[in-house]
N, CA, C and O atoms as a MOPAC input file, in Angstrom:
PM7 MOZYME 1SCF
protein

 N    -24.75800 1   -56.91000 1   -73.11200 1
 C    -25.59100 1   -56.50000 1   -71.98900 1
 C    -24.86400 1   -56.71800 1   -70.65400 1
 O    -24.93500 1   -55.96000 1   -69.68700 1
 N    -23.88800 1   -58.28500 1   -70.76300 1
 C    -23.46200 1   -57.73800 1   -69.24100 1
 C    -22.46400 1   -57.26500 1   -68.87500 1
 O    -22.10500 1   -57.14100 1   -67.70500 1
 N    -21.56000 1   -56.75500 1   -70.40900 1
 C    -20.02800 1   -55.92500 1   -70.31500 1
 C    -20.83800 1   -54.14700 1   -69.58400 1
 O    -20.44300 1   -53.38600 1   -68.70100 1
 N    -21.87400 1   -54.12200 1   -70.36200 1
 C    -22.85500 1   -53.18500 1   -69.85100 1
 C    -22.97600 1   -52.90700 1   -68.53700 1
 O    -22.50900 1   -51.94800 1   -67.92200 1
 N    -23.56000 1   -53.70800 1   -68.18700 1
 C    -24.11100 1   -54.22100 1   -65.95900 1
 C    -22.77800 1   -54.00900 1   -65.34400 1
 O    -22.71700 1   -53.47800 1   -64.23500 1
 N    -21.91200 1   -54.30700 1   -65.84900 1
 C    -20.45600 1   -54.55200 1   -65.47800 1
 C    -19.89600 1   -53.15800 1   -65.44400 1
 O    -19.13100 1   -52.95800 1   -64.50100 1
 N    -20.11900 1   -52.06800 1   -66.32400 1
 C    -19.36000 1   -50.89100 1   -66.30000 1
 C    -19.89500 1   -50.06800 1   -65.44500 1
 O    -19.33000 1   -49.07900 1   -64.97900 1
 N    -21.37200 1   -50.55800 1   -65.12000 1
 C    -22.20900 1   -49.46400 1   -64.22200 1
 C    -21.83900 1   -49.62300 1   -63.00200 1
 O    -21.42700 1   -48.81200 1   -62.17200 1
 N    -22.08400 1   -51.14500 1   -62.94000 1
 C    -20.94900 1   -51.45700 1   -61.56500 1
 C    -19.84000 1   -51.09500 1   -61.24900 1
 O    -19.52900 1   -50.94500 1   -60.06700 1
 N    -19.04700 1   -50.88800 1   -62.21100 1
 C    -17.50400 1   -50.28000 1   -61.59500 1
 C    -17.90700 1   -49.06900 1   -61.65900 1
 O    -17.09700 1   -48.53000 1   -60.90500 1
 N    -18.73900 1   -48.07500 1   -62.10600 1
 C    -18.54600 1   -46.67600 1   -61.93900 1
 C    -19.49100 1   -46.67300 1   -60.87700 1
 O    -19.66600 1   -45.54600 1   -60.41400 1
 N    -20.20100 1   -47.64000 1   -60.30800 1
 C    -20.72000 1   -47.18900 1   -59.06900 1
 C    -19.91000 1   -47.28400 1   -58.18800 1
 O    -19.93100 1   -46.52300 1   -57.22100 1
 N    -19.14100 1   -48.11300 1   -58.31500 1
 C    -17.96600 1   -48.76500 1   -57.15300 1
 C    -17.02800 1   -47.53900 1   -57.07700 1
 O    -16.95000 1   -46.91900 1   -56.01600 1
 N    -16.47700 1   -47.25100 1   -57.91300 1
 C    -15.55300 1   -45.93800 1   -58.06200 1
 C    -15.91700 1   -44.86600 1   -57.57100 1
 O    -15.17100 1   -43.97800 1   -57.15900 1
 N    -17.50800 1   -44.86600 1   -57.57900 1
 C    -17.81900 1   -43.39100 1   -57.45800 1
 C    -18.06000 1   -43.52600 1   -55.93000 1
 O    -18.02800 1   -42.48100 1   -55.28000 1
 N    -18.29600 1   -44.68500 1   -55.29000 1
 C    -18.39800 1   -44.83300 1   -53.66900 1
 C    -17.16000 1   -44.38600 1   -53.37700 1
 O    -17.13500 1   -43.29700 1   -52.80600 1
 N    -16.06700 1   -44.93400 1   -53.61300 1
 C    -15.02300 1   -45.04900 1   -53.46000 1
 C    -14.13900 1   -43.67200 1   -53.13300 1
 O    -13.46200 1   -43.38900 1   -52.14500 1
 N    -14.36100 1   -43.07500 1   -54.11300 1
 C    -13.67700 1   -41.75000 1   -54.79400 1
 C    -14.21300 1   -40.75700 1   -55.00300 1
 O    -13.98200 1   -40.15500 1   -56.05100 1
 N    -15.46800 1   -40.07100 1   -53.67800 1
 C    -16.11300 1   -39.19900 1   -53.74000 1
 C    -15.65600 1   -37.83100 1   -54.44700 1
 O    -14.56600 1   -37.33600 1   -54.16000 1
 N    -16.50600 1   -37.24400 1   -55.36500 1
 C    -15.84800 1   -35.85800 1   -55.96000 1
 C    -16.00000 1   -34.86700 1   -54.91600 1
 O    -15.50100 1   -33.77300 1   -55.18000 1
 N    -16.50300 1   -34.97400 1   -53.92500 1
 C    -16.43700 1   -34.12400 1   -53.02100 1
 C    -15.13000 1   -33.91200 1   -52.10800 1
 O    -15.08600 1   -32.84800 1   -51.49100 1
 N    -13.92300 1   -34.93000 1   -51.93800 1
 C    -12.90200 1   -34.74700 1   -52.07200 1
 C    -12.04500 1   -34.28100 1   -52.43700 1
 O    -11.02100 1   -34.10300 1   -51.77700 1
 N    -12.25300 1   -33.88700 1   -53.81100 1
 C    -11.43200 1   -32.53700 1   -55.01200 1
 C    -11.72500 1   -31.36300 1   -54.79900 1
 O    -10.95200 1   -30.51700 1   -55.24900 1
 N    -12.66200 1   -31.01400 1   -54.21400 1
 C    -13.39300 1   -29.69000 1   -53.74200 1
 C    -12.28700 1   -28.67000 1   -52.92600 1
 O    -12.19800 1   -27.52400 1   -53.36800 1
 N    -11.49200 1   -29.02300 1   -51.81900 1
 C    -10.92100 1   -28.47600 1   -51.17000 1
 C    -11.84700 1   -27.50200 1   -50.36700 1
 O    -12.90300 1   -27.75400 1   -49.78700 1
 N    -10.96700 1   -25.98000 1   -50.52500 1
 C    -12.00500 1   -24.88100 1   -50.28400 1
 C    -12.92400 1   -23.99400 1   -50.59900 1
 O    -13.49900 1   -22.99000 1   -50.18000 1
 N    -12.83200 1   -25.01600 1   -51.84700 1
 C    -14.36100 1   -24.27200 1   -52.29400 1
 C    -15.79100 1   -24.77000 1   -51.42700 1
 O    -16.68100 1   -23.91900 1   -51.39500 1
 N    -16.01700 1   -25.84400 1   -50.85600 1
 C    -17.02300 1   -26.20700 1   -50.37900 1
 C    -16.73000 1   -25.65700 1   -48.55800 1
 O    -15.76800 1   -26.34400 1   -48.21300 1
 N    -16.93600 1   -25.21100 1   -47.95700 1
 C    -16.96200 1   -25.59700 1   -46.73900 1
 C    -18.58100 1   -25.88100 1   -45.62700 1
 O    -19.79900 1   -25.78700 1   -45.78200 1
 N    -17.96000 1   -26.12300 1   -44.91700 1
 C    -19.43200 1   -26.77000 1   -43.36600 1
 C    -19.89300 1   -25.50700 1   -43.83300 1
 O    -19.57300 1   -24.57800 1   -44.57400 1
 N    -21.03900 1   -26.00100 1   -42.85100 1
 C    -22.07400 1   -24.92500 1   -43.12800 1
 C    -21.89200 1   -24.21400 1   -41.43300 1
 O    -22.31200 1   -23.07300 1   -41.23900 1
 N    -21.41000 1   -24.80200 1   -40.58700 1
 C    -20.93200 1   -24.40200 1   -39.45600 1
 C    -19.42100 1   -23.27000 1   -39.22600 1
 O    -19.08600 1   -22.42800 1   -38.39300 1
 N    -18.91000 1   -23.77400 1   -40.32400 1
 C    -17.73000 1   -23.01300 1   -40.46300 1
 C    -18.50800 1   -21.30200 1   -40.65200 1
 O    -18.67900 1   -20.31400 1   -39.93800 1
 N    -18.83300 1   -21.76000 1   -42.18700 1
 C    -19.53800 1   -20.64500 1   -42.66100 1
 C    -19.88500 1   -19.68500 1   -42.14000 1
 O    -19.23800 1   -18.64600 1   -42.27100 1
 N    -21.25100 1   -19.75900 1   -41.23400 1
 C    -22.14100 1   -19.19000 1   -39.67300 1
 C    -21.12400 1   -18.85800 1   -39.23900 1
 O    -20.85500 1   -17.76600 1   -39.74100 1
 N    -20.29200 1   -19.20000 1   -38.50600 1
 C    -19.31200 1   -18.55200 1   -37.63100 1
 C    -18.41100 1   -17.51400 1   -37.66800 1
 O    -18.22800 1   -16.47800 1   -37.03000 1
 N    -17.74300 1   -18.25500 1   -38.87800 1
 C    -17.61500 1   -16.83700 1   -39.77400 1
 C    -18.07400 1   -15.23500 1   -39.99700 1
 O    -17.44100 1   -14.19900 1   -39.79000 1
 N    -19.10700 1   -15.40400 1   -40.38100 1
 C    -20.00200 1   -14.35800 1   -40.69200 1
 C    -20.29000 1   -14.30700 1   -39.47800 1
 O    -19.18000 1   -13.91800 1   -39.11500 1
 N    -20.90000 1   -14.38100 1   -38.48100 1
 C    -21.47400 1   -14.28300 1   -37.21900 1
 C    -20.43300 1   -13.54800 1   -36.47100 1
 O    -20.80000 1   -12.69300 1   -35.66500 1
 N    -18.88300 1   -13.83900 1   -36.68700 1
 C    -17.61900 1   -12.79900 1   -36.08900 1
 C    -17.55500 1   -11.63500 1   -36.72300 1
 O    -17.43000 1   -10.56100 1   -36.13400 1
 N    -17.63900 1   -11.77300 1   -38.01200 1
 C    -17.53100 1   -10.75000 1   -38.91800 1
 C    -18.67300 1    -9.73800 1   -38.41900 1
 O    -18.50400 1    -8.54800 1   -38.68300 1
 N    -19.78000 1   -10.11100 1   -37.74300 1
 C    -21.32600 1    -8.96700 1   -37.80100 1
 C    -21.01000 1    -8.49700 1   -36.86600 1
 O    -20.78100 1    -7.28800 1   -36.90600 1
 N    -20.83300 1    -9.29500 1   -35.46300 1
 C    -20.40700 1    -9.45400 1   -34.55400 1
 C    -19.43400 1    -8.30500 1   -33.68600 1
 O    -19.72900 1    -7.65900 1   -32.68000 1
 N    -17.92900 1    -8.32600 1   -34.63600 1
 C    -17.03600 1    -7.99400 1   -34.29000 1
 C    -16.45700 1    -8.65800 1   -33.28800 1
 O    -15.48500 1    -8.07800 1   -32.80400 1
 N    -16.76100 1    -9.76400 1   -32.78600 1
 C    -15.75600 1   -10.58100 1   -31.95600 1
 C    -15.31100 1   -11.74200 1   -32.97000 1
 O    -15.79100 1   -12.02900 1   -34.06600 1
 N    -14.13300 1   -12.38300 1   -32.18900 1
 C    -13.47600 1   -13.33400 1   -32.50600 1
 C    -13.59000 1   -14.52400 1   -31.87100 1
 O    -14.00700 1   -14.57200 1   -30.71400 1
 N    -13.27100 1   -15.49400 1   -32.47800 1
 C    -13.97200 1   -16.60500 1   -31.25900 1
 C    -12.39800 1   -17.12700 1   -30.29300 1
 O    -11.35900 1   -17.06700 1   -30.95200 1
 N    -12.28200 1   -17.59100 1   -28.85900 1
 C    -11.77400 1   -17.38900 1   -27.90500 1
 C    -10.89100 1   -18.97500 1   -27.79700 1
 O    -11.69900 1   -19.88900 1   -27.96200 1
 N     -9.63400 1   -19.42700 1   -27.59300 1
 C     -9.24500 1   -20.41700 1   -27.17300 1
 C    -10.34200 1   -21.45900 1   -26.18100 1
 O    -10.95900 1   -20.87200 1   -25.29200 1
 N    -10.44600 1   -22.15400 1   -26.25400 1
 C    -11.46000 1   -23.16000 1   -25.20300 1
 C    -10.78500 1   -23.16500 1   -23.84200 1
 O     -9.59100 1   -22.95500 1   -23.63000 1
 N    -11.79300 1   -23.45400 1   -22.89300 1
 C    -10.56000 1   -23.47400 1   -21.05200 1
 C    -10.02800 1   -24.47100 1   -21.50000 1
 O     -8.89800 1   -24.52000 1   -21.98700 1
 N    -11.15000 1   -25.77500 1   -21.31900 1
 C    -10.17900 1   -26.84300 1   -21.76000 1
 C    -10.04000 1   -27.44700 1   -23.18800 1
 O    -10.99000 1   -27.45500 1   -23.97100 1
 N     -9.14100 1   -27.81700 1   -23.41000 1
 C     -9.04800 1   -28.11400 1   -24.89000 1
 C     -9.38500 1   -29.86900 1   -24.78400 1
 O     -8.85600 1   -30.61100 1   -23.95600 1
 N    -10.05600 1   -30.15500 1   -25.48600 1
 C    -10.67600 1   -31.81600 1   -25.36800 1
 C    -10.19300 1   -32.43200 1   -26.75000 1
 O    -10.55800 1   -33.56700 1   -27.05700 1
 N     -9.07300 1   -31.41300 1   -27.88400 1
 C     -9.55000 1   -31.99300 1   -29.36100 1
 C     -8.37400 1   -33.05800 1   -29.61000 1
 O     -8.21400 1   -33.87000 1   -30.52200 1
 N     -7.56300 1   -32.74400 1   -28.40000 1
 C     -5.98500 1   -34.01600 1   -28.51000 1
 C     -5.88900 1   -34.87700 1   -27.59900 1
 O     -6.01500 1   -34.33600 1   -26.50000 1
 N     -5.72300 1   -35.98300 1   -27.53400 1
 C     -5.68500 1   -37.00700 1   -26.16200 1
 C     -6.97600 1   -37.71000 1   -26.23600 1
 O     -7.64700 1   -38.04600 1   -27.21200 1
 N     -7.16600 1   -37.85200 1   -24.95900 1
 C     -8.60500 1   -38.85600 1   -24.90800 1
 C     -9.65100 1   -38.65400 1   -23.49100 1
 O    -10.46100 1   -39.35900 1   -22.88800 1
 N     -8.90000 1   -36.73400 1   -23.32400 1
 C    -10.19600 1   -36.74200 1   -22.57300 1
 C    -11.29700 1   -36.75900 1   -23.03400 1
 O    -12.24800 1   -37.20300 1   -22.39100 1
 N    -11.42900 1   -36.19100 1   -24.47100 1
 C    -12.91300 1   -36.11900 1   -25.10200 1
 C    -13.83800 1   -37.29600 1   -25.01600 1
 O    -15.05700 1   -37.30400 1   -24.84200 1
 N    -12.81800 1   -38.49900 1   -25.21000 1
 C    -13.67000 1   -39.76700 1   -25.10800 1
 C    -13.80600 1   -40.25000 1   -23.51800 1
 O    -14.52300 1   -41.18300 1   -23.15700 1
 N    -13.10500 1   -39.55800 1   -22.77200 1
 C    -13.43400 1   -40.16700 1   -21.32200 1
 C    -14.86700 1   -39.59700 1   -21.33900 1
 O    -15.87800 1   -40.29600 1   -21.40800 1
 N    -14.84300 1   -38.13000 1   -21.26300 1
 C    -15.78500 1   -37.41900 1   -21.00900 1
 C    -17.17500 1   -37.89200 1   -21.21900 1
 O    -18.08700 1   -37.87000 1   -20.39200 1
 N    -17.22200 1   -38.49400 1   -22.93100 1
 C    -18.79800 1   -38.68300 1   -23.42900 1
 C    -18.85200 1   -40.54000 1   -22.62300 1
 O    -19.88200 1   -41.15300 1   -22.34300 1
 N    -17.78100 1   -40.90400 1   -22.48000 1
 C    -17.66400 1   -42.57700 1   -21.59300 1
 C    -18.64200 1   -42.16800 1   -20.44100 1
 O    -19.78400 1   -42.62200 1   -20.36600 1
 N    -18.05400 1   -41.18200 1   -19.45400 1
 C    -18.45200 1   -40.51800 1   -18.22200 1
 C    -19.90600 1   -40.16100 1   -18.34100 1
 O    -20.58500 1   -40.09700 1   -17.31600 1
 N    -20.24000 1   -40.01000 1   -19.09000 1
 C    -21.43200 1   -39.17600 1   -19.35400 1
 C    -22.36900 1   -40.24300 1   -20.14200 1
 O    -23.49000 1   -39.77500 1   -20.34100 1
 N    -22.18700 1   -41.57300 1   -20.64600 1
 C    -23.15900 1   -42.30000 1   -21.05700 1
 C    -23.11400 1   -43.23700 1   -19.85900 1
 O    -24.18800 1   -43.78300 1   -19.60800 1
 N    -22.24700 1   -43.48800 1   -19.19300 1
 C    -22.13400 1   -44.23100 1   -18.16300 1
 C    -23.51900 1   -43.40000 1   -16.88600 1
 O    -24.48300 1   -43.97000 1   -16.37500 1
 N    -23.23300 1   -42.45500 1   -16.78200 1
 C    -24.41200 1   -41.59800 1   -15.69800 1
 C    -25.39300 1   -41.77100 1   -16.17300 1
 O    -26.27100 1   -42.18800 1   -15.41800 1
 N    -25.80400 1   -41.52200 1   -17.82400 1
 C    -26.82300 1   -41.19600 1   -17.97500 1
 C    -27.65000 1   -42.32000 1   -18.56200 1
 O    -28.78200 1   -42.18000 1   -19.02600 1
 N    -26.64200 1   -43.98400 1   -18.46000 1
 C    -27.37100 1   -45.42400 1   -18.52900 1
 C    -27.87900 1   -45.48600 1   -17.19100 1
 O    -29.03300 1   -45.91000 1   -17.12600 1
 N    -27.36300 1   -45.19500 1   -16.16300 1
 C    -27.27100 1   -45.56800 1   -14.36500 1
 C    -28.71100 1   -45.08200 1   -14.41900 1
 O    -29.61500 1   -45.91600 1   -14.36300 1
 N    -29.02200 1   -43.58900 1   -14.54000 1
 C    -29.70400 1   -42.86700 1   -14.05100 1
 C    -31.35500 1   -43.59700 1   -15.09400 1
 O    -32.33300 1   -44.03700 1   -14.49000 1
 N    -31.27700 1   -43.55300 1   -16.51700 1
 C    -31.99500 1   -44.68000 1   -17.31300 1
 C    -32.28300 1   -45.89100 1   -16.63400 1
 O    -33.48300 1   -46.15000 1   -16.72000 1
 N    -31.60600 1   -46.76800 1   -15.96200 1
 C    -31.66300 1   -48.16700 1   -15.66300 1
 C    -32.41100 1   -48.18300 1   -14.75000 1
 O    -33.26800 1   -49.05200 1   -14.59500 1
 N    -32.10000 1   -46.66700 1   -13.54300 1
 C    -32.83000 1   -47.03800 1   -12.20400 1
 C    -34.13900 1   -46.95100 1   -12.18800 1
 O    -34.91700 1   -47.62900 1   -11.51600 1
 N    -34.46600 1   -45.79300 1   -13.21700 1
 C    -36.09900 1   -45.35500 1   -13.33100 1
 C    -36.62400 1   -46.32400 1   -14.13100 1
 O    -37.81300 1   -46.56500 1   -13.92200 1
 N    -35.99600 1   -47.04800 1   -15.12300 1
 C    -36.79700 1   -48.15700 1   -15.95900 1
 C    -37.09000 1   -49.27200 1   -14.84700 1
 O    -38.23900 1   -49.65400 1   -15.07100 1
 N    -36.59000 1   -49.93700 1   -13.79600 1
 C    -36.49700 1   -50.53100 1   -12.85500 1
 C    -37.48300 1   -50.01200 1   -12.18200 1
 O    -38.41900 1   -50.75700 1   -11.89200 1
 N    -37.51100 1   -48.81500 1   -11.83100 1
 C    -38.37100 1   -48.39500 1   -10.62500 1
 C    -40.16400 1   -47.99200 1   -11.68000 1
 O    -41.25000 1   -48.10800 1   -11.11300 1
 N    -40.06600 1   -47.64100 1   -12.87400 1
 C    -41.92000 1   -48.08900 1   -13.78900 1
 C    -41.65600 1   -48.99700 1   -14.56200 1
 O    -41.68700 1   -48.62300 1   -15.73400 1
 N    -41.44900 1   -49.86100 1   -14.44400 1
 C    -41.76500 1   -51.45200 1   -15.16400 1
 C    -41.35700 1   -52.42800 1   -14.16600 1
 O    -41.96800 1   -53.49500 1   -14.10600 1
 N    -40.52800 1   -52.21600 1   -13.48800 1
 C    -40.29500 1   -53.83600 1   -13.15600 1
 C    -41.08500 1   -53.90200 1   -11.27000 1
 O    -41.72800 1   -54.87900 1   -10.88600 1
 N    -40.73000 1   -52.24300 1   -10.09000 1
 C    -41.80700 1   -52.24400 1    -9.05800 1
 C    -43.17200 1   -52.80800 1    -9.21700 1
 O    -43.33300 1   -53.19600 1   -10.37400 1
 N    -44.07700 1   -52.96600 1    -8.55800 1
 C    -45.10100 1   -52.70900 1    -8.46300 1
 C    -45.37800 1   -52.06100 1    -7.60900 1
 O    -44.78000 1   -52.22800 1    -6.54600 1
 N    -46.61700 1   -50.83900 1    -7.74200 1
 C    -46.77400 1   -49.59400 1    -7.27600 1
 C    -47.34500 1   -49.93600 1    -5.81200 1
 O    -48.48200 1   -50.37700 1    -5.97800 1
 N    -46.94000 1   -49.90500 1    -4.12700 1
 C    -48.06700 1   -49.95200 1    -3.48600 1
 C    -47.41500 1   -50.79800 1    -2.50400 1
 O    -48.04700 1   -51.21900 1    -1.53500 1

């Protein structure tokens, strides 16, 4: 019984481990890919280089930094101004 418990455990462990969805390649793809795809294809357009490209370096992460940073400020002041004022 617990060489048993024991094998289920390693094939659970393995199977965390070593998703079969990994072997897949291109047979599976996003479901975003997909849409887009087809959506050029109906379409007849192609989709366009970006102005700016954000996918190398670290503006991408400045950007969403920049942008949780404003949008804590802008959160903090109004939580400050209905809970902690009193009205009057």
């Amino acid at each position: 019984m617990r060489l048993k418990k024991a094998a289920v455990a390693l094939i659970l462990i393995l199977g965390l481990l070593f998703p079969l969805t990994a072997y897949a390649g291109e047979k599976w793809q996003g479901t975003d890919d997909l849409v887009d795809r087809k959506m050029e294809e109906v379409a007849g357009v192609t989709a366009r280089e970006p102005l700016i490209d954000i996918s190398e370096g670290n503006l991408g992460l400045f950007i969403f930094a920049a942008g949780g940073f404003v949008a804590g400020t802008v959160f903090g002041y109004y939580w400050r101004k209905i809970f902690c004022e009193k009205a009057g």
